[in-house]
N, C-alpha and C positions, 0 to 999 in steps of 0.2 A: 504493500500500500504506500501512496506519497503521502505528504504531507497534507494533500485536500481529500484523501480518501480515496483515489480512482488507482486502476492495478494499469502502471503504462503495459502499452506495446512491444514487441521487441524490437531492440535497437537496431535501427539502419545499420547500425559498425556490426554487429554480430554476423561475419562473413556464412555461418552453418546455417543461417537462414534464408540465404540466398537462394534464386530461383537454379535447380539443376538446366542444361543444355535442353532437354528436350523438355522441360516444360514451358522452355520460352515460347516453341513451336507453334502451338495452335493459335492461328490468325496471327504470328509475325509476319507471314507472305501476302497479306493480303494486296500490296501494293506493288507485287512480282511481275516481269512485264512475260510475256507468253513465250514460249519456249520458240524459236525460227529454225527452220529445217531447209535453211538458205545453203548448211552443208553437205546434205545429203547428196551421198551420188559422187562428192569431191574427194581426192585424195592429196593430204596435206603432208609434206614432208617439212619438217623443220630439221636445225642444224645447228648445235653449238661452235662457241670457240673452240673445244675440245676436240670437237672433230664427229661429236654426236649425234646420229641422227634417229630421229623418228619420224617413223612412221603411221598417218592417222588417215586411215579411210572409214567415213563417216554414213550410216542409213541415217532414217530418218529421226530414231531413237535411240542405237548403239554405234560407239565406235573400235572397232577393231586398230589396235595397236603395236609395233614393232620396235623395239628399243634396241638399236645396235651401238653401243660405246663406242669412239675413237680412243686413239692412241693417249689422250690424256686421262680417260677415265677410267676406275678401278672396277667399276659395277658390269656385271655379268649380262650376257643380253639375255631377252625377256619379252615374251608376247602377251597381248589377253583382248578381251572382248570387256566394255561396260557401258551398262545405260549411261548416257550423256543428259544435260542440258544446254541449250546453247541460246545464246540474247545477242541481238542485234545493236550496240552501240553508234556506231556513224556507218556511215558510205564506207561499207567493205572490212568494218570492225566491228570481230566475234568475241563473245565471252563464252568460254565453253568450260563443262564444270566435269568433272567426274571422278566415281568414287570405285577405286581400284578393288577386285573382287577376290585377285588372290594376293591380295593383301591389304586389309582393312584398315591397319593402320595406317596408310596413306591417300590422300586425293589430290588433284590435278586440277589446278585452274589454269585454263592456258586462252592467252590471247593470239589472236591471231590477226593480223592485218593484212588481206590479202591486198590491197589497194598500195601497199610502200613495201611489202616484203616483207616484216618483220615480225619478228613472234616474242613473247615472252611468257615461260611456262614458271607459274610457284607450285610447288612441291610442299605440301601436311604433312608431317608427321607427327603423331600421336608417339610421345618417347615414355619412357621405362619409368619406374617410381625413382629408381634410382640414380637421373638423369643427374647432370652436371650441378652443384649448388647456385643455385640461381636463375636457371633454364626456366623457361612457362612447359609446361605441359606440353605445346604443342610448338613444333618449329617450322619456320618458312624458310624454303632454300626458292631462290631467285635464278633464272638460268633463260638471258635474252638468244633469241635466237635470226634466223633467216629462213626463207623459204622457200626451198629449191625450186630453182626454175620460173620465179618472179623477179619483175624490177622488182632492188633493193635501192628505194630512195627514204629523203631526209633521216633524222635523227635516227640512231639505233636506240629503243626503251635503258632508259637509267634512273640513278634515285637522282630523286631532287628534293628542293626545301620550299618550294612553290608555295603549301599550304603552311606555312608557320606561320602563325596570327592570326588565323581565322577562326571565326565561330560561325558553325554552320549547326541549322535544326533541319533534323531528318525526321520525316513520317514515315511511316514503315506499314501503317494500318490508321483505319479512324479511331485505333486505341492506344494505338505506339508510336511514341515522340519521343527523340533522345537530341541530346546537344551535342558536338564534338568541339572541343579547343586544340586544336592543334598547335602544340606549344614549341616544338623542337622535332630535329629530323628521329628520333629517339622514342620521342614519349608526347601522349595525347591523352586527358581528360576527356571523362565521359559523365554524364546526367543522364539519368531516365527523367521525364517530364510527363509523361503521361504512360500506363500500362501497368502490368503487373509488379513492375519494378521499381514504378515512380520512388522518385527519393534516393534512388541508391545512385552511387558516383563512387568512381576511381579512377587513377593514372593508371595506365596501359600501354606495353611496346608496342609501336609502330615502324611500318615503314613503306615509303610512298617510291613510286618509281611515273615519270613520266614517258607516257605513251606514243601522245601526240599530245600537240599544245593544246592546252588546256583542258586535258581527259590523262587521269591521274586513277594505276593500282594504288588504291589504301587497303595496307594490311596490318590487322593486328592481335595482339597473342595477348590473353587474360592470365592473369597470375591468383584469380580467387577459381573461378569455374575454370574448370579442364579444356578449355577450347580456343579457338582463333576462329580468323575471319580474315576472307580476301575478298576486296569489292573494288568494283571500277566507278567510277562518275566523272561526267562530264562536267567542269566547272564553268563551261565555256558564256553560259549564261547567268547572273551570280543570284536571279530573281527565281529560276526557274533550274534547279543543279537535278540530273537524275544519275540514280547507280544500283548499280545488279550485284549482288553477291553471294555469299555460300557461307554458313558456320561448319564447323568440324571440330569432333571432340568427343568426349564419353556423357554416357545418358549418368542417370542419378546413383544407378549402380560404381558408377566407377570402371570400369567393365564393357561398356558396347559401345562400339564406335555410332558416333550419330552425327550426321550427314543431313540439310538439308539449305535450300538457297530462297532467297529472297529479294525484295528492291523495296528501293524509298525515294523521295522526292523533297528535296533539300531547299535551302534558302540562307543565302548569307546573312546574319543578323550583324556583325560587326566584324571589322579587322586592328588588330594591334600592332603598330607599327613602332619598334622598341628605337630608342636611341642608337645611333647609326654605330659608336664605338660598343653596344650592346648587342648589335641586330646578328642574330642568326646565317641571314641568306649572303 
């Protein structure tokens, strides 16, 4: 009891009462844009520095896969089949998502720009309990590519600092509103503002890679729930921002990988522009 009589709530800071991965699920997608089967029928070969290549030929729901290593990488080749989804961002830019079957513990967002040639695939992994001290649950490995036998024009995808100082509000559903502050190329502040989570907030690794100008991977790894998140958006209108994404991670069990994507529709509320011997970019 307080001191006027009433038995509070449980505290926002008490992390074990936070919402598990798959209970965010129901009605987080409601703002998901429709899955486009604009690849079907294509066969996409991407191509590291490494000398890596893969191969994705795509139906109009699964993509059949071919991972052949080069000369720099250690990883053994590797084929498989997985349901896909895939989102249409600009003029000949895919977001394509999929969640590997003979091996759970990893998914694959891979972008694809078939309009400049270039690719960049992040790589999930779900790591061990016993994982490095300090690691989140879940790791992003980053790996820009090309795409055989396209013009390879403008930029190659890299990280950038583009979003530091912005607050941007995402809807996700007529029930789910979150804030992001993008504060450093590092690390990004989060609010829930409206849903089942309202209230709660944390700082969270991020990291941003630009695509084409002004359409920006945001990705980032929670250090309370078990899971990450790789989203794309377009910043290119700051009234009107949209982005497609995928969470990854373990259900409440601890134990099952759970896999599901979604979108939201953004708005810049404010930018912070720090002192120029202070600034970031």
């Amino acid at each position: 009891m307080t001191e006027h009589g009433t038995i509070p709530g449980p505290s926002l800071s008490d992390t074990s009462t936070w919402l598990p991965l798959d209970g965010l699920a129901p009605g987080f997608d409601a703002n998901k844009a429709p899955h486009d089967t604009g690849l079907a029928g294509q066969v996409v070969v991407v191509t590291d520095e490494r000398g890596t290549s893969v191969t994705h030929e795509f139906t109009d729901s699964e993509v059949s896969w071919d991972y052949q290593p080069g000369p720099g990488d250690s990883l053994e080749a590797h084929q498989g089949t997985d349901a896909y989804e895939a989102f249409l961002v600009d003029d000949g830019l895919y977001f394509v998502q999929f969640h590997h079957r003979f091996r759970p513990d990893q998914a694959v967002s891979l972008v694809l720009d078939l309009r400049d040639g270039r690719a960049l695939s992040v790589l999930s992994t779900i790591l061990d309990e016993d994982r490095p001290t300090g690691a989140t649950r879940v790791r992003h490995d980053f790996g820009p590519a090309v795409i055989a036998g396209a013009e390879v024009r403008g930029a190659a995808p890299a990280p950038t600092s583009s979003l530091i100082g912005r607050r941007v509000v995402w809807d996700y559903s007529p029930e789910h509103a979150y804030e992001h502050i993008y504060l450093s190329e590092q690390w990004y502040t989060w609010q829930c503002l409206a849903g089942p989570e309202k209230g709660l907030a944390d700082t969270d690794e991020n990291s941003v890679w630009q695509v084409r100008p002004g359409i920006y991977v945001f990705a980032w790894r929670e250090k309370v729930i078990p899971c990450a998140s790789v989203t794309i958006a377009d910043h290119r209108d700051a009234s009107a921002i949209r982005s497609h994404g995928v969470l990854f991670g373990l259900d409440e069990t601890g134990e099952v990988p759970t896999h599901f994507t979604f979108g939201a529709h953004g708005r810049l509320v404010s930018m912070t522009v720090h002192p120029e011997n202070l600034n970031f970019v």
